[in-house]
C-alpha positions as CSV (number, residue, x, y, z in Angstrom):
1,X,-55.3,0.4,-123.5
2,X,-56.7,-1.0,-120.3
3,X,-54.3,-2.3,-117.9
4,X,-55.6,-3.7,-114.6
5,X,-52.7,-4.2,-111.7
6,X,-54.1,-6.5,-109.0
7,X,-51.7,-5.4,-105.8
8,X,-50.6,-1.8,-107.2
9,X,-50.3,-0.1,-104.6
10,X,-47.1,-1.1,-103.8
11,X,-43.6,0.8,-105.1
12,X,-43.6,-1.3,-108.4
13,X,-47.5,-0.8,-109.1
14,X,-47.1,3.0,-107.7
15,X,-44.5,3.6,-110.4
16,X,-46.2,1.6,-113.1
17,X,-49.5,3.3,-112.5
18,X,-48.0,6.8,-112.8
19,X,-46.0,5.9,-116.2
20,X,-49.4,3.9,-117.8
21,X,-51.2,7.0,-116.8
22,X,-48.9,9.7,-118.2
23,X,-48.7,7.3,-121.5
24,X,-52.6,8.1,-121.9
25,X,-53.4,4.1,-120.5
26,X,-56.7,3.6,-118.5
27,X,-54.9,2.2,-115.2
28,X,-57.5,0.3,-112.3
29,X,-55.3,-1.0,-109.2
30,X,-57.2,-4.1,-107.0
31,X,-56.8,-3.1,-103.6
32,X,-57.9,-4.2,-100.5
33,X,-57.7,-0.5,-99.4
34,X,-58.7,1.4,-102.2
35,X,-58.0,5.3,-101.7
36,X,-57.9,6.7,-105.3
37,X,-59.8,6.7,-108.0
38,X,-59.3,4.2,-110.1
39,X,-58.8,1.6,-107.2
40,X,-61.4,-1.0,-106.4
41,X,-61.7,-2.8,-103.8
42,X,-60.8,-6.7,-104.0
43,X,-59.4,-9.5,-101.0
44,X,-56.8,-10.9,-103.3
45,X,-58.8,-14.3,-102.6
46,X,-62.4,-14.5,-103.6
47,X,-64.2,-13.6,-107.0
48,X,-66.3,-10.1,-106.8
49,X,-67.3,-7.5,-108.3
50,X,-63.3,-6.4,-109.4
51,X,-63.4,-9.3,-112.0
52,X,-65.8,-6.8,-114.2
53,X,-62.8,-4.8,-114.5
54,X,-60.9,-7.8,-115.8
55,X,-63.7,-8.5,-118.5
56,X,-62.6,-6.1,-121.2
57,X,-59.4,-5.0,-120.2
58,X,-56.1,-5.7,-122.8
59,X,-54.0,-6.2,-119.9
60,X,-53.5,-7.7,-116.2
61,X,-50.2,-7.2,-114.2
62,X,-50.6,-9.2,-110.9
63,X,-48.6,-7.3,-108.6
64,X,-50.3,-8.7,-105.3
65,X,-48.6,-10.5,-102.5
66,X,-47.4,-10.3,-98.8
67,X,-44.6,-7.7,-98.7
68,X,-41.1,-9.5,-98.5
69,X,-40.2,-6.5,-96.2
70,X,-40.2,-8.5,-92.8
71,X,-38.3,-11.3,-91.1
72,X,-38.8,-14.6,-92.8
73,X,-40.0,-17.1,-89.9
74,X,-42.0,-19.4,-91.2
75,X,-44.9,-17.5,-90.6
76,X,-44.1,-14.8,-92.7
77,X,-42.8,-17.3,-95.7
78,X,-46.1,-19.3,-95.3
79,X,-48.3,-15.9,-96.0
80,X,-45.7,-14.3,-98.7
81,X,-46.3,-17.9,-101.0
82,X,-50.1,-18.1,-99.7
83,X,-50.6,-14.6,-101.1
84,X,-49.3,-14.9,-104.1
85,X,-50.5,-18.4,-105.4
86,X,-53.9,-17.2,-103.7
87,X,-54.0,-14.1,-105.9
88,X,-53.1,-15.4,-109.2
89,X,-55.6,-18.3,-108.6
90,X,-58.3,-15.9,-108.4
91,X,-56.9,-13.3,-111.2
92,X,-57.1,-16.6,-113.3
93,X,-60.2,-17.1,-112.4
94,X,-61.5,-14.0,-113.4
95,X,-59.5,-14.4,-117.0
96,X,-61.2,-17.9,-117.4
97,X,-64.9,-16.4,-116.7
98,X,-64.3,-13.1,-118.5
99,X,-67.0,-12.7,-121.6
100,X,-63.5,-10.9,-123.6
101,X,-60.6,-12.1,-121.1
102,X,-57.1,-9.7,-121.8
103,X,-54.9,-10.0,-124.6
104,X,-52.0,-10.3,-122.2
C-alpha cells in the first residue's frame, strides 16, 4: 500500500515511517525540508506538485502542525491551530481534486 504522511518528520511520523517501511509499505513524508528520499517538498499551505503523490495513494496520515513543544503565549497557540487547520485544508484539497483520492 501507499501511505502518504503530510508532517512526518516529526517523532510520531519518524516511527510510523520506519514500521510502514519495514512492513513492505511505499511511505512519501510532505515536508517542508525534505532530506530523504521519499520526502517531497510541500508548505503545509498551498496546492503543488505534492498533491500528485496524494492521487493514487490508499492512504493519508496528516501528521503536520506547529510543534506543541514551546510555551503557549498566544502567539504560539495562534500558529499551533493555524497549522493544523491550514494543513488539513489543503490535504483535503488535494483528496477532493485527486483523479483516484485514498481509500482512507
Amino acid at each position: 500500500m501507499k501511505f502518504v504522511m503530510p508532517g512526518g518528520t516529526g517523532q510520531v511520523g519518524t516511527v510510523l515511517k520506519r514500521a510502514l517501511s519495514a512492513a513492505g509499505h511505499d511511505v512519501v513524508v510532505l515536508s517542508r525540508h525534505p532530506a530523504e528520499p521519499g520526502e517531497a517538498h510541500w508548505d503545509g499551505e498551498t496546492l503543488g506538485p505534492w498533491a500528485a503523490e496524494i492521487d493514487g495513494c490508499d492512504v493519508v496520515v496528516n501528521l503536520a502542525g506547529r510543534s506543541v513543544n514551546c510555551r503557549y503565549t498566544p502567539a504560539n497557540l495562534r500558529q499551533m491551530m493555524d497549522s493544523r487547520v491550514h494543513s488539513a485544508r489543503v490535504v483535503g484539497e488535494a483528496i477532493a481534486a485527486a483523479a483516484r483520492p485514498p481509500r482512507v
